[in-house]
C-alpha positions as CSV (number, residue, x, y, z in Angstrom):
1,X,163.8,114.4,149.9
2,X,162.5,117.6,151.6
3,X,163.0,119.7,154.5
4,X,159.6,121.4,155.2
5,X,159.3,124.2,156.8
6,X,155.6,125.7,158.2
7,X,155.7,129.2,158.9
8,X,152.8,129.7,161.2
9,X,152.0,133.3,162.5
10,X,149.2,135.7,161.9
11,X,146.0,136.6,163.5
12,X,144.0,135.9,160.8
13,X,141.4,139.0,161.9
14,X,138.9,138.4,158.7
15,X,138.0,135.0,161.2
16,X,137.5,136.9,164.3
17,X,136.3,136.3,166.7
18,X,137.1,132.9,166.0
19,X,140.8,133.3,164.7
20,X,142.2,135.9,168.0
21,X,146.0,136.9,168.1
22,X,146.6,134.8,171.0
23,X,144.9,131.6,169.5
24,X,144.7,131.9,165.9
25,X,143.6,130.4,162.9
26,X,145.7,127.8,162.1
27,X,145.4,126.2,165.3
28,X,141.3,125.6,164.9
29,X,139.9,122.8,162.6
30,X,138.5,124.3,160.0
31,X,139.4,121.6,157.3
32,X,135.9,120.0,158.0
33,X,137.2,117.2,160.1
34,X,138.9,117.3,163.4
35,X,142.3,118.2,162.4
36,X,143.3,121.6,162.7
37,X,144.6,123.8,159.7
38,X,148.0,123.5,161.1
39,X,147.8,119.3,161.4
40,X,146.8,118.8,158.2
41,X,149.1,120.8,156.7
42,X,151.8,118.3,158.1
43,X,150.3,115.4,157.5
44,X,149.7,116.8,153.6
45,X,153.7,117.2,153.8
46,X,154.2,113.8,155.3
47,X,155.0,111.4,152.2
48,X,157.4,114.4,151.1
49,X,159.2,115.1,154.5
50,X,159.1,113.3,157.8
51,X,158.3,114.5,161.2
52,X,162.3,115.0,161.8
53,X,162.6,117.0,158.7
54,X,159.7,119.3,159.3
55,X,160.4,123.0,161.0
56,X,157.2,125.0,162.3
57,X,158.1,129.0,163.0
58,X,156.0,130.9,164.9
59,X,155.8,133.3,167.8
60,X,156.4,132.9,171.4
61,X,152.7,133.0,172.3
62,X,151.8,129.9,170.1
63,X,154.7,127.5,170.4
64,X,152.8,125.8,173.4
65,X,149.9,125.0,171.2
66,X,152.5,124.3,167.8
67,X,154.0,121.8,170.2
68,X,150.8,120.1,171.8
69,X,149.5,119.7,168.3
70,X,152.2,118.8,166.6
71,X,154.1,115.5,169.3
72,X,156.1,114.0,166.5
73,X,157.5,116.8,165.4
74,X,161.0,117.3,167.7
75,X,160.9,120.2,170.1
76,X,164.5,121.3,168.3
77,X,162.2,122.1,164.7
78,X,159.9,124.3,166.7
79,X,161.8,127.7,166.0
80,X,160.4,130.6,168.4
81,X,160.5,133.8,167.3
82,X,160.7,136.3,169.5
83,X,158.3,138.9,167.5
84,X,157.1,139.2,164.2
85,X,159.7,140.3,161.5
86,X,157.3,139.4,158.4
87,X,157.9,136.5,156.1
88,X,161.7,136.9,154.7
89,X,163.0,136.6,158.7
90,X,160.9,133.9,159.3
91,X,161.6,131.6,156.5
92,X,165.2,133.3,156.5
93,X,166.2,131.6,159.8
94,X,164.6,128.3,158.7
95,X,166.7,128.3,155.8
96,X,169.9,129.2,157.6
97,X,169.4,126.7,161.0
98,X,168.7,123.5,157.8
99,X,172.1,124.7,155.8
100,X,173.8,124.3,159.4
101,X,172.3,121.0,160.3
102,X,172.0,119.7,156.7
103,X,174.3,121.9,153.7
104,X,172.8,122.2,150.8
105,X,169.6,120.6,151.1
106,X,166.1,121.2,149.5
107,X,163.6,123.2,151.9
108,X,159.9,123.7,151.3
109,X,157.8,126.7,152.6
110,X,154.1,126.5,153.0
111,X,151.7,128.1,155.2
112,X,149.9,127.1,157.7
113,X,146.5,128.1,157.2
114,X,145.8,127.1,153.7
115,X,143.3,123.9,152.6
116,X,144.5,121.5,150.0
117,X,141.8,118.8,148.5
118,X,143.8,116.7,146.7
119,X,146.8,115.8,148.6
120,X,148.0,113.3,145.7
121,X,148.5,116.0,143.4
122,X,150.0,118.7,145.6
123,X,152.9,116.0,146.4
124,X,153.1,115.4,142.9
125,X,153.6,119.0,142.2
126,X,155.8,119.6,144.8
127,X,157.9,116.7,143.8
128,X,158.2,118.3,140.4
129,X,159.1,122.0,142.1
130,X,162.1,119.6,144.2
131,X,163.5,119.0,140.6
132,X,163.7,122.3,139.8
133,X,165.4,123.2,143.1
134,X,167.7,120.6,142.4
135,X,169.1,122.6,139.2
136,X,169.9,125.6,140.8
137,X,165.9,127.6,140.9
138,X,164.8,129.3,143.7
139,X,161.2,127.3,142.6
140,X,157.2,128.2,143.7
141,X,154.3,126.1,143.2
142,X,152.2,128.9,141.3
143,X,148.2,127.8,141.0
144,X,146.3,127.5,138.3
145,X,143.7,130.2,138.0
146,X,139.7,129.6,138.4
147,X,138.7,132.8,138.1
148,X,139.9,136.5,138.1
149,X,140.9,136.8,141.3
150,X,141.6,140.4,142.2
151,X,142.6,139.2,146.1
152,X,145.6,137.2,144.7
153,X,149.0,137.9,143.5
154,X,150.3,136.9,140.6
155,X,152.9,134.9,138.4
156,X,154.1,135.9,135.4
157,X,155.9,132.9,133.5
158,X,158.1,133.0,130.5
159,X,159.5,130.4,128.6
160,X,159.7,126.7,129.4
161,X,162.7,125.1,131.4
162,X,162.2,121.9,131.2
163,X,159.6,119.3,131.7
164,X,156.4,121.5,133.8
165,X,159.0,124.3,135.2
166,X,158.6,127.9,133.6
167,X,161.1,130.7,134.4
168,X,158.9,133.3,136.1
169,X,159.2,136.9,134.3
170,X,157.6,138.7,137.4
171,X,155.7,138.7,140.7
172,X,152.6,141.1,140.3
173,X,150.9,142.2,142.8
174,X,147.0,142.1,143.4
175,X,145.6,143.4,140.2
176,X,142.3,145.2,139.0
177,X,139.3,143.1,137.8
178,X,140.3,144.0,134.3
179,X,143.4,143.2,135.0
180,X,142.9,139.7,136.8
181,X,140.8,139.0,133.7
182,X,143.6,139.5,130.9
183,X,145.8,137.9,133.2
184,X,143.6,134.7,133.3
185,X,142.7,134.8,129.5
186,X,146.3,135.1,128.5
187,X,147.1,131.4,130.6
188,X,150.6,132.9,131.4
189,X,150.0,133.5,134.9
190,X,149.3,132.3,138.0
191,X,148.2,132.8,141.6
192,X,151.1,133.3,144.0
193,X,149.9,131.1,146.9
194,X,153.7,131.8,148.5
195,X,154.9,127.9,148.1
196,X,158.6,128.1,147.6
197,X,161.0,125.2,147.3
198,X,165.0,125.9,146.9
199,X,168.0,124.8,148.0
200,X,169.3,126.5,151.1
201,X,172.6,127.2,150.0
202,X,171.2,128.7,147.0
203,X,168.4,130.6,148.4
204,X,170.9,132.1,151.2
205,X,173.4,133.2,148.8
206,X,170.7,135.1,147.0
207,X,169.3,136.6,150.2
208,X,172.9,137.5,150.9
209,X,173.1,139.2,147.4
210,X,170.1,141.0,147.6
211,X,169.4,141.7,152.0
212,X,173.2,141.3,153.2
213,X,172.1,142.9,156.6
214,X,169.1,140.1,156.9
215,X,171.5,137.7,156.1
216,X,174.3,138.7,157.9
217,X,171.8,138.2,161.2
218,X,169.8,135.3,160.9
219,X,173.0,133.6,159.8
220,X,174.7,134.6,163.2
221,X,171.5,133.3,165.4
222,X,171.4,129.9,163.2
223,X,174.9,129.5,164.3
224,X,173.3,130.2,167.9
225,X,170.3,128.0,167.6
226,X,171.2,124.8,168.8
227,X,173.9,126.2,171.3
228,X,173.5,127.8,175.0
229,X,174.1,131.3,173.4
230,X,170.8,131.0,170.9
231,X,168.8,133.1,173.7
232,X,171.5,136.4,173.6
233,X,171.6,136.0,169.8
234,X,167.8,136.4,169.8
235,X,167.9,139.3,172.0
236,X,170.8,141.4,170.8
237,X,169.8,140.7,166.7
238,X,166.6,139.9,166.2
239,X,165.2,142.8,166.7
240,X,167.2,145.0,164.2
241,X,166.3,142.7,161.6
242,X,164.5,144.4,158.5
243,X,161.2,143.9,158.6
244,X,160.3,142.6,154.7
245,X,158.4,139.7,153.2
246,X,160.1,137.0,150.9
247,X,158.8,138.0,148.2
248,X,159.9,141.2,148.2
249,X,163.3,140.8,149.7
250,X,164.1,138.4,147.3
251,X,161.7,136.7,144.7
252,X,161.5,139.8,143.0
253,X,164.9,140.6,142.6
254,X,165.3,136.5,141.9
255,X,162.9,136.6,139.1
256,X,164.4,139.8,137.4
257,X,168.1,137.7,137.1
258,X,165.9,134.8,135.8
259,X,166.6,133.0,138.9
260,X,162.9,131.7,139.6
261,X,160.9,129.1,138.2
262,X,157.4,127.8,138.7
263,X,155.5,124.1,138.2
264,X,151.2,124.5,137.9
265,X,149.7,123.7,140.8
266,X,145.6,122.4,140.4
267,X,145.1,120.4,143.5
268,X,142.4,122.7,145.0
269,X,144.3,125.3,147.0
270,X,142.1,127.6,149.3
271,X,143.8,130.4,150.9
272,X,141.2,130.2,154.2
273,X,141.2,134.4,154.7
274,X,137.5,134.7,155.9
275,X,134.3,133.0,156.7
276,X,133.1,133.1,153.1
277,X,136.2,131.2,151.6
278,X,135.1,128.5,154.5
279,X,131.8,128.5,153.2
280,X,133.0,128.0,149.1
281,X,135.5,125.3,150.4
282,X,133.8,122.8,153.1
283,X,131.2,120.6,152.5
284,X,127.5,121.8,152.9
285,X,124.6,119.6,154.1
286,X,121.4,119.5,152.1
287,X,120.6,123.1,152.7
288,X,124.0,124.6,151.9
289,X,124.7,125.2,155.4
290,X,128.1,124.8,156.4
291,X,128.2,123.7,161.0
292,X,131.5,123.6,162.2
293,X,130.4,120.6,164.8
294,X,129.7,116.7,165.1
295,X,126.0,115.7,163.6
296,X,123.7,114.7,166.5
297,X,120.3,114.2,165.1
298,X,118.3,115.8,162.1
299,X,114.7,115.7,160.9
300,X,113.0,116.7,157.8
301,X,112.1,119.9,159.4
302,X,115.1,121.2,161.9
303,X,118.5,120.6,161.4
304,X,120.1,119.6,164.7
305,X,124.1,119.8,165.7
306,X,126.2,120.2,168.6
307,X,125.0,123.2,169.9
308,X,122.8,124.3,167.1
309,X,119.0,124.2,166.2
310,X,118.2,125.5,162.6
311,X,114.9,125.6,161.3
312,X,114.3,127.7,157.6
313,X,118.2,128.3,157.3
314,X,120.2,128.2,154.1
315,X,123.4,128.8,152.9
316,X,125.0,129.9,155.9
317,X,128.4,129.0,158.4
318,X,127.2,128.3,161.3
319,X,130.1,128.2,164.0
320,X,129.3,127.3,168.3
321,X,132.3,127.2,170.2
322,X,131.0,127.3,173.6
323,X,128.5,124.6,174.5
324,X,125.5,127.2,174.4
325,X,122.6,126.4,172.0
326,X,122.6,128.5,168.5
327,X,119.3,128.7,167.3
328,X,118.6,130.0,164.0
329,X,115.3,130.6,162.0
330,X,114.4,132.0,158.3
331,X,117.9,133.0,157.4
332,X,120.1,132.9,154.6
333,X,123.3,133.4,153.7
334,X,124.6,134.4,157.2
335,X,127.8,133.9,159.5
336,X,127.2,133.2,162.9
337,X,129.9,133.1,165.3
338,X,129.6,131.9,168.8
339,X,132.5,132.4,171.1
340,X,132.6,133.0,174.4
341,X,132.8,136.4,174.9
342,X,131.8,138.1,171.6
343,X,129.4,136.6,169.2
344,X,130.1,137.9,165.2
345,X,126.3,138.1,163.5
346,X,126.9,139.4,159.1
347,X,125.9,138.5,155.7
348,X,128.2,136.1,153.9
349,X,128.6,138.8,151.2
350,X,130.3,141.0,153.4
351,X,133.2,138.5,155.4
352,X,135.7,140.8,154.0
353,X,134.8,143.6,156.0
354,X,135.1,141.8,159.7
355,X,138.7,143.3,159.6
356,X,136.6,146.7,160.4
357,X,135.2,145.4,163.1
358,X,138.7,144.1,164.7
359,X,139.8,147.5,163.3
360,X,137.4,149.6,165.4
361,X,137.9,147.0,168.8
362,X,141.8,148.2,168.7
363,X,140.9,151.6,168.2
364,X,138.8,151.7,172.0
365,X,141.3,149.3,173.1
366,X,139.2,146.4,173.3
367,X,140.6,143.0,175.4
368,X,138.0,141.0,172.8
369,X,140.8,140.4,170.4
């Protein structure tokens, strides 16, 4: 019933230096079991769209790994892009290579790197979004507030549709606390979490409408891509592609023609942006500590993992990488980062500002990134 599409690109730098640009988030399991963020976000997607209907974009440097992790999906749904052109290119092409293979059918964009908890409900949701796309909506799966989130973006929904679908009024961007707080005490909006579900035929005539240069591109390399002639496409267009997310290229414009329309989403969606969100989101043992590793032994006094030794330690991420022993005594709420050639020491209270750090590496033109 649906074509999925993954778009998978990023460095995720508020992980480093566990998340790199050559290796980066979503290809590490940090959903608390062995699968990595980009494997379970297929198998989430599996009762909704099988391995042959699933497309994974992402850049030249990670298709290796996409592929390696991914051996059901078919080497044809692993779209390469040659370099980063934001969101709207990405998902863009996706869109234009199903309309050739399959017109008119239903496509699904969700990122690779977020965590979902209850995977019965998110296809149930998504199910609900597909109706909607069947009408005509360029659809998202907008989630249900917790909290004033001043990190998020937002939806701004109007009147009812039909059934769970509201039209949405307007995308907003990441507001003030104040702000957030009105937002979530009005119960009118909702956190943009960048789930879309359309048909492609409808979504490409709006692109067309709104970025006729972005559409006049991608639809000449999708009628490259599974031809001899995708690689000069690539070359000779890509690159003077604008460079634009979805949301602003067209959701925005979308919503204003009341175009876009939203089902609530409460399945426990975590965007996984830094070491604190991994923290809030995986399971803790008995004294809040969160080790990214296989249980080896434990005692009433030490807590014992692969690779790490903590005695007095609370409420702290814990992450060895390398096969050395990370010891750890009378600390709490710390990160602790072991790879194996930098090792990230900070208070969980301040996982935001890692980006600095990756900030200042690229500024004396650091190879640790």
């Amino acid at each position: 019933m649906l074509h999925a599409v993954i778009p998978a690109g990023g460095s995720g730098t508020r992980l480093w230096p566990l998340s790199r640009a050559a290796n980066p988030k979503f290809l590490h399991p940090l959903t608390g079991t062995a699968a990595t963020l980009l494997q379970a976000t297929v198998s989430r997607l599996a009762p909704l769209s099988p391995p042959a209907d699933t497309l994974v974009v992402t850049g030249a440097a990670h298709a290796t790994s996409v592929a390696r992790q991914l051996p059901d999906v078919p080497e044809a749904n692993i779209l390469v892009e040659p370099s980063p052109r934001d969101s709207c290119a990405a998902i863009g092409l996706a869109a234009a290579v199903i309309q050739l293979r399959a017109p008119g059918a239903v496509m699904g964009s969700f990122a690779a790197d977020h965590l979902v908890r209850d995977e019965a409900v998110f296809v149930d949701v998504v199910r609900q979004a597909v109706a909607g796309a069947e009408q005509g909506l360029l659809m998202t799966v907008g989630i249900q507030p917790t909290h004033p989130e001043t990190g998020y973006g937002y939806l701004h929904c109007g009147e009812v549709v039909s059934g769970s679908i509201s039209r949405v009024v307007e995308f907003k961007e990441k507001p003030s606390q104040e702000v957030a707080e009105e937002y979530v005490a009005s119960g009118r909006y909702f956190w943009n979490a960048s789930m879309f579900v359309w048909r492609t035929d409808v979504f490409l005539a709006e692109l067309s409408r709104q970025q006729p240069q972005l559409h006049a591109g991608l639809t000449k390399i999708a009628a490259a891509w599974d031809t001899d002639d995708r690689e000069r496409a690539l070359l000779e267009i890509w690159p003077e592609l604008p460079k634009i997310s979805v949301d602003y290229a067209v959701m925005e414009g979308a919503a204003a023609q009341g175009l876009v329309g939203t089902v609530p989403g409460d399945f426990g969606w975590h965007d996984v942006g830094d070491f604190h969100t991994l923290c809030e989101v995986l399971p803790p043992d008995g004294d809040g500590n969160v080790i990214l590793g296989e249980r080896s032994d434990a005692d009433d006094d030490v807590t014992v993992k692969e690779g790490v030794i903590l005695h007095d330690v609370a409420d702290s991420l814990i992450i060895p990488t390398t096969g050395r022993i990370v010891a750890a005594l009378g600390v709490r709420d710390m990160i602790i980062v072991d790879t194996p050639d930098a090792v990230l020491v900070c208070p969980r209270d301040r996982a935001q500002e890692v980006k600095k750090l990756v900030d200042s590496l690229k500024e004396r033109g650091s190879e640790v990134l």
